[in-house]
N, CA, C and O atoms as a CHARMM CRD file, in Angstrom:
* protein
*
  328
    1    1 UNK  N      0.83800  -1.17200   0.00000 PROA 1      0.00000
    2    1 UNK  CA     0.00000   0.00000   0.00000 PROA 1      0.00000
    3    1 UNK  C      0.88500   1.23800   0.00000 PROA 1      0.00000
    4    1 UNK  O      1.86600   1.33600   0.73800 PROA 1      0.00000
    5    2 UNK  N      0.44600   2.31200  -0.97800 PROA 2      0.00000
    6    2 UNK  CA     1.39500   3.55900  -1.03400 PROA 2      0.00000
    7    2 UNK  C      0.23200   4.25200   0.02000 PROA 2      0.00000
    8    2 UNK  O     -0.98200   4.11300   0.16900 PROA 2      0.00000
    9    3 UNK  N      1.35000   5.11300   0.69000 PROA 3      0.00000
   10    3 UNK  CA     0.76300   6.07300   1.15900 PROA 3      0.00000
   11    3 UNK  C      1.09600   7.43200   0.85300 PROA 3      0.00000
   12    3 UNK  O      2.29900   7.65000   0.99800 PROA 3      0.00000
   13    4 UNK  N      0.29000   8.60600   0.40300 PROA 4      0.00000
   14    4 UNK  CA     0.90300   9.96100  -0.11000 PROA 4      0.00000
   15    4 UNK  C      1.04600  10.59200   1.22300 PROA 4      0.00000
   16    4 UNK  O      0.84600  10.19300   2.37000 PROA 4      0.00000
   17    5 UNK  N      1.41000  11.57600   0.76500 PROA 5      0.00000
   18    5 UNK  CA     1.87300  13.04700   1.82800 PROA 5      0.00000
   19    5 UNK  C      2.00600  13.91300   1.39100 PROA 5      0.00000
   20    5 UNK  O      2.57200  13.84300   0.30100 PROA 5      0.00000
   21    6 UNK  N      1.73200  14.87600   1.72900 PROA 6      0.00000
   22    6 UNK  CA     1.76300  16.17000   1.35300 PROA 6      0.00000
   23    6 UNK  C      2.95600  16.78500   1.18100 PROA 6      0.00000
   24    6 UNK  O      3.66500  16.51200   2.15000 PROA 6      0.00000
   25    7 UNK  N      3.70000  17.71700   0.15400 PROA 7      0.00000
   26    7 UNK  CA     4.97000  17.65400  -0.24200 PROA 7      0.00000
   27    7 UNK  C      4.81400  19.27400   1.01400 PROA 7      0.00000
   28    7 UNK  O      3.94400  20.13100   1.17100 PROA 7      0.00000
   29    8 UNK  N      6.39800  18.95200   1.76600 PROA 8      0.00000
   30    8 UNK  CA     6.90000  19.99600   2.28800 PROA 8      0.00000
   31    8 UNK  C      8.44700  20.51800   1.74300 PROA 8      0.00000
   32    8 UNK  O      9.55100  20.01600   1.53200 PROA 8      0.00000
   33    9 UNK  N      7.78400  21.86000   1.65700 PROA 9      0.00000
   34    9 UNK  CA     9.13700  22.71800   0.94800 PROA 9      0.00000
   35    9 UNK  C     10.15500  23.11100   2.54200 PROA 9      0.00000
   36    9 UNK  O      9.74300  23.50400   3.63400 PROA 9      0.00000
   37   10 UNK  N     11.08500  22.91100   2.23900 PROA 10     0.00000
   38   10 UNK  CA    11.78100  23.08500   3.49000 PROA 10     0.00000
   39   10 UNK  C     12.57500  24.83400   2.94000 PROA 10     0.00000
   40   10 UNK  O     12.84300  25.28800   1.82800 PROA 10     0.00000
   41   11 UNK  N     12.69200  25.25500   4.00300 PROA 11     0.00000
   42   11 UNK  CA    13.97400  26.31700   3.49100 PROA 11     0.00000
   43   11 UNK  C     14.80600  25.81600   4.53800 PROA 11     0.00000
   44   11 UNK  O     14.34100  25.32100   5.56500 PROA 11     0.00000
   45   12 UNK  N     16.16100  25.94400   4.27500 PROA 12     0.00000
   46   12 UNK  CA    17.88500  26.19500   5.23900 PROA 12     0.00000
   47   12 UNK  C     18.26900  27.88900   5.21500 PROA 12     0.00000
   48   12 UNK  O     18.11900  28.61400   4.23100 PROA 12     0.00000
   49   13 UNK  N     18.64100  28.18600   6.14900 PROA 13     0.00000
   50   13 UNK  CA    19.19000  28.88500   6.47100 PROA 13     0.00000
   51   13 UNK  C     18.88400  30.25900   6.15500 PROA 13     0.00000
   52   13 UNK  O     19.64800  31.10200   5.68600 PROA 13     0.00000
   53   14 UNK  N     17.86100  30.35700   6.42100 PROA 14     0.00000
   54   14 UNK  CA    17.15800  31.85000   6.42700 PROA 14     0.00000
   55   14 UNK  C     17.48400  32.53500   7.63400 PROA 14     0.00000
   56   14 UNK  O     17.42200  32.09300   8.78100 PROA 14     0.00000
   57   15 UNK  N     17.91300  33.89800   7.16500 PROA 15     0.00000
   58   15 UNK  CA    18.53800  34.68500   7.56600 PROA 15     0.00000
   59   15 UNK  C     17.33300  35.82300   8.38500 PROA 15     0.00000
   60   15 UNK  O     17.01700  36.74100   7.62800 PROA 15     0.00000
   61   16 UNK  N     16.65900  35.88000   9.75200 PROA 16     0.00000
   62   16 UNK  CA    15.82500  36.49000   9.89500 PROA 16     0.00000
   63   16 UNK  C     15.99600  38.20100   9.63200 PROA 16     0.00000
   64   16 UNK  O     17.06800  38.79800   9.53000 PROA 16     0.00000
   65   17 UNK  N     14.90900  38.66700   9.57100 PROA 17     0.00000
   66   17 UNK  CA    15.21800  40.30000   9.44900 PROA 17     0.00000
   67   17 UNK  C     14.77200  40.20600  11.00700 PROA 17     0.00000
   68   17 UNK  O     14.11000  39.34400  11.58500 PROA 17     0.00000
   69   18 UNK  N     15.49200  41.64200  11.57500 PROA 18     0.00000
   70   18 UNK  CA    15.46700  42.37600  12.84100 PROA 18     0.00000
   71   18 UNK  C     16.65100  42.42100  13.28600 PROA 18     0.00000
   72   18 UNK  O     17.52500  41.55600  13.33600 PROA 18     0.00000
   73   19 UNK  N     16.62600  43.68800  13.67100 PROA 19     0.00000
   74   19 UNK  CA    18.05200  44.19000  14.43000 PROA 19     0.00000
   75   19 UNK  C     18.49100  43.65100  15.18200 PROA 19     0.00000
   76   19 UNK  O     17.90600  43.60000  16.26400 PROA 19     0.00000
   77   20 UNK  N     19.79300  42.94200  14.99500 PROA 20     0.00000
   78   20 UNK  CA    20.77600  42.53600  16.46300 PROA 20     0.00000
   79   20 UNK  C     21.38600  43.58100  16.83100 PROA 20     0.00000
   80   20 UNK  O     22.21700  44.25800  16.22500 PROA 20     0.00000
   81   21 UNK  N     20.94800  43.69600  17.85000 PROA 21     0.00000
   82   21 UNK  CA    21.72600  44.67800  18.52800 PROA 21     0.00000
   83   21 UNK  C     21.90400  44.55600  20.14600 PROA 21     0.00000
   84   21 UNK  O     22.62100  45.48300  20.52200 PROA 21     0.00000
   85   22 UNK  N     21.45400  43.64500  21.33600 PROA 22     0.00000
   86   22 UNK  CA    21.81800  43.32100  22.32000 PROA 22     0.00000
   87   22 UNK  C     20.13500  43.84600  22.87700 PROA 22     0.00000
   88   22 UNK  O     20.05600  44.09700  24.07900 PROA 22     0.00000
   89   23 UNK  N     19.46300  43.92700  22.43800 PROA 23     0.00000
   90   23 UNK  CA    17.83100  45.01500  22.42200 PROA 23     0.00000
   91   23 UNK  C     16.99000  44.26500  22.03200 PROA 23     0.00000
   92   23 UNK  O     16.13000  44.16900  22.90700 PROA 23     0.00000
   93   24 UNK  N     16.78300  43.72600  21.26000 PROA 24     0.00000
   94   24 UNK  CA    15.95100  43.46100  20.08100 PROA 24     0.00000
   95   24 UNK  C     16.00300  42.10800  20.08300 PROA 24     0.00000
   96   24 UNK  O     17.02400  41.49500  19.77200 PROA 24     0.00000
   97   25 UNK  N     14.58500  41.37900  20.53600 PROA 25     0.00000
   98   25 UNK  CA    14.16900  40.19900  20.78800 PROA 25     0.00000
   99   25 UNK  C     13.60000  39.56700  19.73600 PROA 25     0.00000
  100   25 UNK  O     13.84800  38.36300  19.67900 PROA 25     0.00000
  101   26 UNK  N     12.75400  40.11800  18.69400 PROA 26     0.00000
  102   26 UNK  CA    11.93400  39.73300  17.91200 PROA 26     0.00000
  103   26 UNK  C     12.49700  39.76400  16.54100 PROA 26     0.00000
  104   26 UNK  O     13.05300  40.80500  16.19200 PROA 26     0.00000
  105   27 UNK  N     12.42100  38.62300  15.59700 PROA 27     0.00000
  106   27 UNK  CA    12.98600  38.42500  14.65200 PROA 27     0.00000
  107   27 UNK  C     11.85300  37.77200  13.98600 PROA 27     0.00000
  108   27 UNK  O     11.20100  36.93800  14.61400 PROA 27     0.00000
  109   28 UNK  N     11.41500  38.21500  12.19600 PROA 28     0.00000
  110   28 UNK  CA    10.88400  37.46800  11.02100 PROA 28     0.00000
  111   28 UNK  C     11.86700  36.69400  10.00000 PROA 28     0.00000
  112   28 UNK  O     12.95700  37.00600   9.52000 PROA 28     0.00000
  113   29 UNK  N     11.32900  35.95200   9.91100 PROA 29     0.00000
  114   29 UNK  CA    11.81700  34.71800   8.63800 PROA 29     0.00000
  115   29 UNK  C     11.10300  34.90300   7.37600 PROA 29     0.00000
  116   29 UNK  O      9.89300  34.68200   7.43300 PROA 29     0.00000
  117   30 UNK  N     11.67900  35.32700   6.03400 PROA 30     0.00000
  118   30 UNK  CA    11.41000  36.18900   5.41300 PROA 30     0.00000
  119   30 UNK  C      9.94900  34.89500   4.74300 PROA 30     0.00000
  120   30 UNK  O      9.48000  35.35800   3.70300 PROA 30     0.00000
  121   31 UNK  N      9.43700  33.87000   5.04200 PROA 31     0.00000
  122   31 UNK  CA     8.19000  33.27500   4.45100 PROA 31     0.00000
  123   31 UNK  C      8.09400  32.52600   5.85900 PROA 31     0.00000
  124   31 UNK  O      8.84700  32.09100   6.73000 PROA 31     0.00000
  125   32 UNK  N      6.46800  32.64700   5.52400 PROA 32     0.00000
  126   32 UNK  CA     5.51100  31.89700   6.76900 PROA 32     0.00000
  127   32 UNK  C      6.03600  30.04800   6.96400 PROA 32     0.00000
  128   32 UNK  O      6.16800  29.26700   6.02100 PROA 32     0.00000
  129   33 UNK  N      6.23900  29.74600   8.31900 PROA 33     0.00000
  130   33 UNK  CA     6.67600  28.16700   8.90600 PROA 33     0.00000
  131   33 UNK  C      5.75400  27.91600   9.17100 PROA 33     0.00000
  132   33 UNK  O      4.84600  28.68300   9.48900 PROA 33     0.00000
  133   34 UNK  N      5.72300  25.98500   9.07100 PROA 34     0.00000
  134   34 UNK  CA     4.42200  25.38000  10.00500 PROA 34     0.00000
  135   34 UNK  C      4.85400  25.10000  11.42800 PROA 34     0.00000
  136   34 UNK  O      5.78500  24.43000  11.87500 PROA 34     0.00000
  137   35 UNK  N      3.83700  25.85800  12.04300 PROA 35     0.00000
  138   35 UNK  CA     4.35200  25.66100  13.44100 PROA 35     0.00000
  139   35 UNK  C      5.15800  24.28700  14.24300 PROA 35     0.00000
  140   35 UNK  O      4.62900  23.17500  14.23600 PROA 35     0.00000
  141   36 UNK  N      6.00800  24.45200  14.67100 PROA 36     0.00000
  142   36 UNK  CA     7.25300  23.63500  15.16600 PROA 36     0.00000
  143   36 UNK  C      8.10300  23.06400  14.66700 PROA 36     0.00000
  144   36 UNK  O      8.91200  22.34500  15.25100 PROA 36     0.00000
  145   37 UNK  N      8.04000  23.38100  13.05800 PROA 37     0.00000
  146   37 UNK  CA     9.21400  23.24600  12.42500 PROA 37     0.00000
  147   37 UNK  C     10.80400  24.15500  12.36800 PROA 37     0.00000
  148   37 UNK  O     11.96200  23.82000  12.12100 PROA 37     0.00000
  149   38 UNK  N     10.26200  25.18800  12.66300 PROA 38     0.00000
  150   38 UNK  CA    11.36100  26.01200  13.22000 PROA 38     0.00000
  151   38 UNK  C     12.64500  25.11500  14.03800 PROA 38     0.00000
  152   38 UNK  O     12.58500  24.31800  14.97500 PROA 38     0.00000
  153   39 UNK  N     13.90800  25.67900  13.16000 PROA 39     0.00000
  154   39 UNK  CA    15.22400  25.28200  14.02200 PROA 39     0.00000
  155   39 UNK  C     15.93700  26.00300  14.21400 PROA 39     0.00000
  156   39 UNK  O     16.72200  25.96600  13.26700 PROA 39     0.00000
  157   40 UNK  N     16.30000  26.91500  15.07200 PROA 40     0.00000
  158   40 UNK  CA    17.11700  28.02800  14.94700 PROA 40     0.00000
  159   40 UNK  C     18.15700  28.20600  15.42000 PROA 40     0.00000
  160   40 UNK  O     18.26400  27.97900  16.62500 PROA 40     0.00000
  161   41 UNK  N     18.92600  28.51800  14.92300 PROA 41     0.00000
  162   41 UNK  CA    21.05600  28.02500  15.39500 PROA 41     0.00000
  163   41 UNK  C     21.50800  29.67700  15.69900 PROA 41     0.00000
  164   41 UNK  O     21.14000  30.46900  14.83200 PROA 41     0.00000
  165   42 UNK  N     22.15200  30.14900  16.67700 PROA 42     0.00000
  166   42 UNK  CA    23.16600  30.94700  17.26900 PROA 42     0.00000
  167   42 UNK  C     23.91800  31.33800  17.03200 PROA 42     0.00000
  168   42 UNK  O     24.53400  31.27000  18.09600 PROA 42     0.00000
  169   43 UNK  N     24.38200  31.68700  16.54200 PROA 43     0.00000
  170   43 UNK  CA    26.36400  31.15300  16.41100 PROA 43     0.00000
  171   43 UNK  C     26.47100  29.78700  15.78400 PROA 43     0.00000
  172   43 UNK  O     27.16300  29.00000  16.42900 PROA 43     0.00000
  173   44 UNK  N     25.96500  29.35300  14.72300 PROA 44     0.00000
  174   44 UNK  CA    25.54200  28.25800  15.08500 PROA 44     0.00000
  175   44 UNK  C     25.83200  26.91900  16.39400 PROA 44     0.00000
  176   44 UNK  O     26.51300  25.90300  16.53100 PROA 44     0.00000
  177   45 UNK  N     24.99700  27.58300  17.02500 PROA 45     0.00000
  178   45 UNK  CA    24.63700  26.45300  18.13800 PROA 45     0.00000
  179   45 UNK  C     22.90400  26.11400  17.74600 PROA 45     0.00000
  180   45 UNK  O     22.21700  27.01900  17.27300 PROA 45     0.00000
  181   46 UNK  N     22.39700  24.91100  17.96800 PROA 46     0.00000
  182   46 UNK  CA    21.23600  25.20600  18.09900 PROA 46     0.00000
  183   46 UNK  C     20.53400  25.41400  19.24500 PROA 46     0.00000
  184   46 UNK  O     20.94400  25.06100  20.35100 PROA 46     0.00000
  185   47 UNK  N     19.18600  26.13300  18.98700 PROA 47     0.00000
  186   47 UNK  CA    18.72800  26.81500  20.22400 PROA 47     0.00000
  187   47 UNK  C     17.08700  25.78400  20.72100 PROA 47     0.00000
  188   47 UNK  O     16.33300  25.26400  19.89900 PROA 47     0.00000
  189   48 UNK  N     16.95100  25.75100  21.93600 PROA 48     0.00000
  190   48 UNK  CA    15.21900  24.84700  22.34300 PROA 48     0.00000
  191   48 UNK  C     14.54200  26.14700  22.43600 PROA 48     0.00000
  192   48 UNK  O     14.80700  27.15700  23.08900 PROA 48     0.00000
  193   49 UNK  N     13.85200  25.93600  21.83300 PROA 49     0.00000
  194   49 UNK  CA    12.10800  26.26300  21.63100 PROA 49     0.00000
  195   49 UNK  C     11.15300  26.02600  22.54900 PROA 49     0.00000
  196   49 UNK  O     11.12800  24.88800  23.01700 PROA 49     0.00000
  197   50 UNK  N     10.13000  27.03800  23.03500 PROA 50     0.00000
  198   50 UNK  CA     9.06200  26.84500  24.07300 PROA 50     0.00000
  199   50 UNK  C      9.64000  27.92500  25.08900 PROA 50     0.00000
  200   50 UNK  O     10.73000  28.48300  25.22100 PROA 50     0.00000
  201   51 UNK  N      8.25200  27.97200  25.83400 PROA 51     0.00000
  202   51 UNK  CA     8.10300  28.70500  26.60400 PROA 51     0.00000
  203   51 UNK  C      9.94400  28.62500  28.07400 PROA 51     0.00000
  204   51 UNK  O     10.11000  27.64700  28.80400 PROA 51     0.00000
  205   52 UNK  N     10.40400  29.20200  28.07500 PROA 52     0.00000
  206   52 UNK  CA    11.25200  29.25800  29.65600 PROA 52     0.00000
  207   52 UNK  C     12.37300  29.06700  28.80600 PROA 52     0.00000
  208   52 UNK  O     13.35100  29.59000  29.34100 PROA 52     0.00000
  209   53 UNK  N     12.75200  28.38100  27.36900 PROA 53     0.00000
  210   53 UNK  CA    13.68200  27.73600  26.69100 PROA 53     0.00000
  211   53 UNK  C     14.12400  29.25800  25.85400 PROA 53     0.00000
  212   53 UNK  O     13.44300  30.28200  25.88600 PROA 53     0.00000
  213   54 UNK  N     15.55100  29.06900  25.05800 PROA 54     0.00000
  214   54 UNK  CA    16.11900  30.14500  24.18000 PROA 54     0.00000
  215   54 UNK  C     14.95900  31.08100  23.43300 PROA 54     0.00000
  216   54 UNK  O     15.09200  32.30400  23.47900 PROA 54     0.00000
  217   55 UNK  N     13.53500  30.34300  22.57400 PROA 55     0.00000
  218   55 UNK  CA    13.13000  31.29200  21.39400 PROA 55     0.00000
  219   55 UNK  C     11.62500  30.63600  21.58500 PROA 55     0.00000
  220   55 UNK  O     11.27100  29.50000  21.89900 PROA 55     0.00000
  221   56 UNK  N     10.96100  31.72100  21.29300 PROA 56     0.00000
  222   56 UNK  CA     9.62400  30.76300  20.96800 PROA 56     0.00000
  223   56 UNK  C      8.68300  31.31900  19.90400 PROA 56     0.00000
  224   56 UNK  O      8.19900  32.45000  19.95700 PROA 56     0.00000
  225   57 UNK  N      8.44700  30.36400  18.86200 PROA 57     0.00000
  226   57 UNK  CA     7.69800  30.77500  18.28200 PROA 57     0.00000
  227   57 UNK  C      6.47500  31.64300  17.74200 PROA 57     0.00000
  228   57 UNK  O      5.49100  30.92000  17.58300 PROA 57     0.00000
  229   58 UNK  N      6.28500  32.71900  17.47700 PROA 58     0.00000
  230   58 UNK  CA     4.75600  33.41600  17.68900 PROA 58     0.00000
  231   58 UNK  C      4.15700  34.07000  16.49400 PROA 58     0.00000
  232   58 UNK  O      4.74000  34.95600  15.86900 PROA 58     0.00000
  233   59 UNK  N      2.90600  33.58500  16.17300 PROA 59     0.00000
  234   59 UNK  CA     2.53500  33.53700  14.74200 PROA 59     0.00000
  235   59 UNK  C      3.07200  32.29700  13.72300 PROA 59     0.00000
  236   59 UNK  O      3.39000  31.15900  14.07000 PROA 59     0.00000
  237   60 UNK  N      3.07500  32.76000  12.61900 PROA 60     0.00000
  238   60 UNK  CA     3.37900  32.25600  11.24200 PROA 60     0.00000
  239   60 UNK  C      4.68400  32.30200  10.86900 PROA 60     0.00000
  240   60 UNK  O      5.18500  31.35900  10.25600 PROA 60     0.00000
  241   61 UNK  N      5.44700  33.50500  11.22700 PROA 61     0.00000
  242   61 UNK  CA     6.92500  33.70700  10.66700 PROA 61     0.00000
  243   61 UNK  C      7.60700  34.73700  11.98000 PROA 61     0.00000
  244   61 UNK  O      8.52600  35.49400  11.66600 PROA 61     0.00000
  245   62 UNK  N      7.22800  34.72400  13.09100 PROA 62     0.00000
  246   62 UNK  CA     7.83700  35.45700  14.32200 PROA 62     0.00000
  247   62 UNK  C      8.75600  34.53500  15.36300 PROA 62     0.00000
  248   62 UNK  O      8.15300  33.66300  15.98900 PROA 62     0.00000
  249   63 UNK  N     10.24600  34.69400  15.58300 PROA 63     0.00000
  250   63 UNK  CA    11.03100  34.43500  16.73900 PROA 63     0.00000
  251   63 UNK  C     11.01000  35.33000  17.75500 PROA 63     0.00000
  252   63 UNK  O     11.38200  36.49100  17.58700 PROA 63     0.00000
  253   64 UNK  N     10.59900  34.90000  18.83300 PROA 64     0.00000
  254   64 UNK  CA    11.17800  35.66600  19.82400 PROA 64     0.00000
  255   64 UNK  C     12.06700  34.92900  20.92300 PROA 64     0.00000
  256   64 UNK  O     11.85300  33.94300  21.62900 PROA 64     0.00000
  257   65 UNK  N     13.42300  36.01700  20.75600 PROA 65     0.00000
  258   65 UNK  CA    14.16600  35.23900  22.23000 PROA 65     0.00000
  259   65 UNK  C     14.26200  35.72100  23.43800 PROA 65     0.00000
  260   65 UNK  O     14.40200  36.90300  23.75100 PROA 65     0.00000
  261   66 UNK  N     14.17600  34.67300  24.21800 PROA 66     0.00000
  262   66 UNK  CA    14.38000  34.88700  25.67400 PROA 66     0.00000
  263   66 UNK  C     15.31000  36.20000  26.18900 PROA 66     0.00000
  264   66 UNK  O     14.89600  37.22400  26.73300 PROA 66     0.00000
  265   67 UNK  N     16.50300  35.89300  25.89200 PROA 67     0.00000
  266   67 UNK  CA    17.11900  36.98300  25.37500 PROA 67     0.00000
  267   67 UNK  C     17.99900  37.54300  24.27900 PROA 67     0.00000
  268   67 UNK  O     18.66200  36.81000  23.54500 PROA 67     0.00000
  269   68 UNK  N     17.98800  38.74900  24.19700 PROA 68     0.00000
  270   68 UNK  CA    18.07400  39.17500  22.79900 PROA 68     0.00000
  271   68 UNK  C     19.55100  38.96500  22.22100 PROA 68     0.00000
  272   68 UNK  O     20.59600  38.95700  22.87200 PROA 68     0.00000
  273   69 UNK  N     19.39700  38.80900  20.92600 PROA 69     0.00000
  274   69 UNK  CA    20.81900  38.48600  20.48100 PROA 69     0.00000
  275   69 UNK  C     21.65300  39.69200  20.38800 PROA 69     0.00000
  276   69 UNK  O     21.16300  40.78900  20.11900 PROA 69     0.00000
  277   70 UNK  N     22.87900  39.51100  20.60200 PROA 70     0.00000
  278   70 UNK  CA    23.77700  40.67700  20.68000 PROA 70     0.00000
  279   70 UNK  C     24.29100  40.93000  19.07200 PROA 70     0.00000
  280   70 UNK  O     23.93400  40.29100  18.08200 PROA 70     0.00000
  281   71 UNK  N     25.08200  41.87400  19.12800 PROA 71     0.00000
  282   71 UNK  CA    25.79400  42.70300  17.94600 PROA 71     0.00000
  283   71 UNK  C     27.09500  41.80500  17.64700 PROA 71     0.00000
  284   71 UNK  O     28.07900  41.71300  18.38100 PROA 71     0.00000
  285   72 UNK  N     26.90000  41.19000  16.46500 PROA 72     0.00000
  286   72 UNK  CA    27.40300  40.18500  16.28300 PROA 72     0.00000
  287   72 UNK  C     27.55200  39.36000  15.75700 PROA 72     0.00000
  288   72 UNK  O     28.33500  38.97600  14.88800 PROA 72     0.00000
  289   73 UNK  N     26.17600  38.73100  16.65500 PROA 73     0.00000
  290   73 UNK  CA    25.90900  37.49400  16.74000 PROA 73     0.00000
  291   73 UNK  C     24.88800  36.80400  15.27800 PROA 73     0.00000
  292   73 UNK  O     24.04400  37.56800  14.81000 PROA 73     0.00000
  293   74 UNK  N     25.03000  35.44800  14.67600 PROA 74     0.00000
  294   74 UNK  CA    24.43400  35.04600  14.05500 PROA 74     0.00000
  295   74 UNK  C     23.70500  34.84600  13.79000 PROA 74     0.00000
  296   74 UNK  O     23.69600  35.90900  13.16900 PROA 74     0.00000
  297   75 UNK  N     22.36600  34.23500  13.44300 PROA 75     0.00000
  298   75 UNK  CA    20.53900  33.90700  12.98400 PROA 75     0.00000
  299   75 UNK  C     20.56500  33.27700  12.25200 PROA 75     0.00000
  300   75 UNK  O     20.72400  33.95300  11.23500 PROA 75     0.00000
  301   76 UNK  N     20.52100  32.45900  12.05500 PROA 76     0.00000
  302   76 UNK  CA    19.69000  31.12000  10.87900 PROA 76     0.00000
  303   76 UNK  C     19.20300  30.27800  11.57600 PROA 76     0.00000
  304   76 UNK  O     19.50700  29.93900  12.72000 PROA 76     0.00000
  305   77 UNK  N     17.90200  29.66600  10.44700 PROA 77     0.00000
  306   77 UNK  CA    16.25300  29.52500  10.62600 PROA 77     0.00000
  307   77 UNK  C     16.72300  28.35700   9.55200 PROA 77     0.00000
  308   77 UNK  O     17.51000  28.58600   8.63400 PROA 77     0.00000
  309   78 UNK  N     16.14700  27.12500   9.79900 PROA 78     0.00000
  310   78 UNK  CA    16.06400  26.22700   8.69300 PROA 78     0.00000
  311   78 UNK  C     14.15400  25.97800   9.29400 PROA 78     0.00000
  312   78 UNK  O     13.85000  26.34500  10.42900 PROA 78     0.00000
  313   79 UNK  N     13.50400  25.58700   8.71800 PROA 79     0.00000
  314   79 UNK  CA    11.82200  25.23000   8.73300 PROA 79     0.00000
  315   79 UNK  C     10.93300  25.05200   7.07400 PROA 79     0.00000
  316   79 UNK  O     11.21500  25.42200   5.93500 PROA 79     0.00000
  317   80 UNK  N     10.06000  24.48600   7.52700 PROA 80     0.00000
  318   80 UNK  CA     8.99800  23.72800   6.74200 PROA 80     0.00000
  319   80 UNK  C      8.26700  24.83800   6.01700 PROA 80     0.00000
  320   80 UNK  O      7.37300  25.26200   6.74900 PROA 80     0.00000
  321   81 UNK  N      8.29400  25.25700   5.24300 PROA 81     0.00000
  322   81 UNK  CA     7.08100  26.42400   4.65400 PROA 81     0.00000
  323   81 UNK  C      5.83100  26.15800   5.02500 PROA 81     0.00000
  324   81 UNK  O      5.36200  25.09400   4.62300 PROA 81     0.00000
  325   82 UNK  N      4.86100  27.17100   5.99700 PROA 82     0.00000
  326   82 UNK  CA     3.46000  26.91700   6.15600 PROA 82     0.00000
  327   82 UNK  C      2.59700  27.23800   5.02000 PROA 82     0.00000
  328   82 UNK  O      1.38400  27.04300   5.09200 PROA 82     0.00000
Protein backbone atom coordinates (compact mmCIF):
# COMPACT_ATOMS: atom_id res chain seq x y z
CA UNK A 1 0.00 0.00 0.00
CA UNK A 2 1.40 3.56 -1.03
CA UNK A 3 0.76 6.07 1.16
CA UNK A 4 0.90 9.96 -0.11
CA UNK A 5 1.87 13.05 1.83
CA UNK A 6 1.76 16.17 1.35
CA UNK A 7 4.97 17.65 -0.24
CA UNK A 8 6.90 20.00 2.29
CA UNK A 9 9.14 22.72 0.95
CA UNK A 10 11.78 23.09 3.49
CA UNK A 11 13.97 26.32 3.49
CA UNK A 12 17.89 26.19 5.24
CA UNK A 13 19.19 28.88 6.47
CA UNK A 14 17.16 31.85 6.43
CA UNK A 15 18.54 34.68 7.57
CA UNK A 16 15.82 36.49 9.90
CA UNK A 17 15.22 40.30 9.45
CA UNK A 18 15.47 42.38 12.84
CA UNK A 19 18.05 44.19 14.43
CA UNK A 20 20.78 42.54 16.46
CA UNK A 21 21.73 44.68 18.53
CA UNK A 22 21.82 43.32 22.32
CA UNK A 23 17.83 45.02 22.42
CA UNK A 24 15.95 43.46 20.08
CA UNK A 25 14.17 40.20 20.79
CA UNK A 26 11.93 39.73 17.91
CA UNK A 27 12.99 38.42 14.65
CA UNK A 28 10.88 37.47 11.02
CA UNK A 29 11.82 34.72 8.64
CA UNK A 30 11.41 36.19 5.41
CA UNK A 31 8.19 33.28 4.45
CA UNK A 32 5.51 31.90 6.77
CA UNK A 33 6.68 28.17 8.91
CA UNK A 34 4.42 25.38 10.00
CA UNK A 35 4.35 25.66 13.44
CA UNK A 36 7.25 23.63 15.17
CA UNK A 37 9.21 23.25 12.42
CA UNK A 38 11.36 26.01 13.22
CA UNK A 39 15.22 25.28 14.02
CA UNK A 40 17.12 28.03 14.95
CA UNK A 41 21.06 28.03 15.40
CA UNK A 42 23.17 30.95 17.27
CA UNK A 43 26.36 31.15 16.41
CA UNK A 44 25.54 28.26 15.08
CA UNK A 45 24.64 26.45 18.14
CA UNK A 46 21.24 25.21 18.10
CA UNK A 47 18.73 26.82 20.22
CA UNK A 48 15.22 24.85 22.34
CA UNK A 49 12.11 26.26 21.63
CA UNK A 50 9.06 26.84 24.07
CA UNK A 51 8.10 28.70 26.60
CA UNK A 52 11.25 29.26 29.66
CA UNK A 53 13.68 27.74 26.69
CA UNK A 54 16.12 30.14 24.18
CA UNK A 55 13.13 31.29 21.39
CA UNK A 56 9.62 30.76 20.97
CA UNK A 57 7.70 30.78 18.28
CA UNK A 58 4.76 33.42 17.69
CA UNK A 59 2.54 33.54 14.74
CA UNK A 60 3.38 32.26 11.24
CA UNK A 61 6.92 33.71 10.67
CA UNK A 62 7.84 35.46 14.32
CA UNK A 63 11.03 34.44 16.74
CA UNK A 64 11.18 35.67 19.82
CA UNK A 65 14.17 35.24 22.23
CA UNK A 66 14.38 34.89 25.67
CA UNK A 67 17.12 36.98 25.38
CA UNK A 68 18.07 39.17 22.80
CA UNK A 69 20.82 38.49 20.48
CA UNK A 70 23.78 40.68 20.68
CA UNK A 71 25.79 42.70 17.95
CA UNK A 72 27.40 40.19 16.28
CA UNK A 73 25.91 37.49 16.74
CA UNK A 74 24.43 35.05 14.06
CA UNK A 75 20.54 33.91 12.98
CA UNK A 76 19.69 31.12 10.88
CA UNK A 77 16.25 29.52 10.63
CA UNK A 78 16.06 26.23 8.69
CA UNK A 79 11.82 25.23 8.73
CA UNK A 80 9.00 23.73 6.74
CA UNK A 81 7.08 26.42 4.65
CA UNK A 82 3.46 26.92 6.16
Amino acid sequence: MIVSRPLQVSVANDIPSGTIDGTNATFTTSMAFMAGTARVYLNGVRQKSGAGNDYQEVGANTLVFALPPKAGDVILVDYAKG
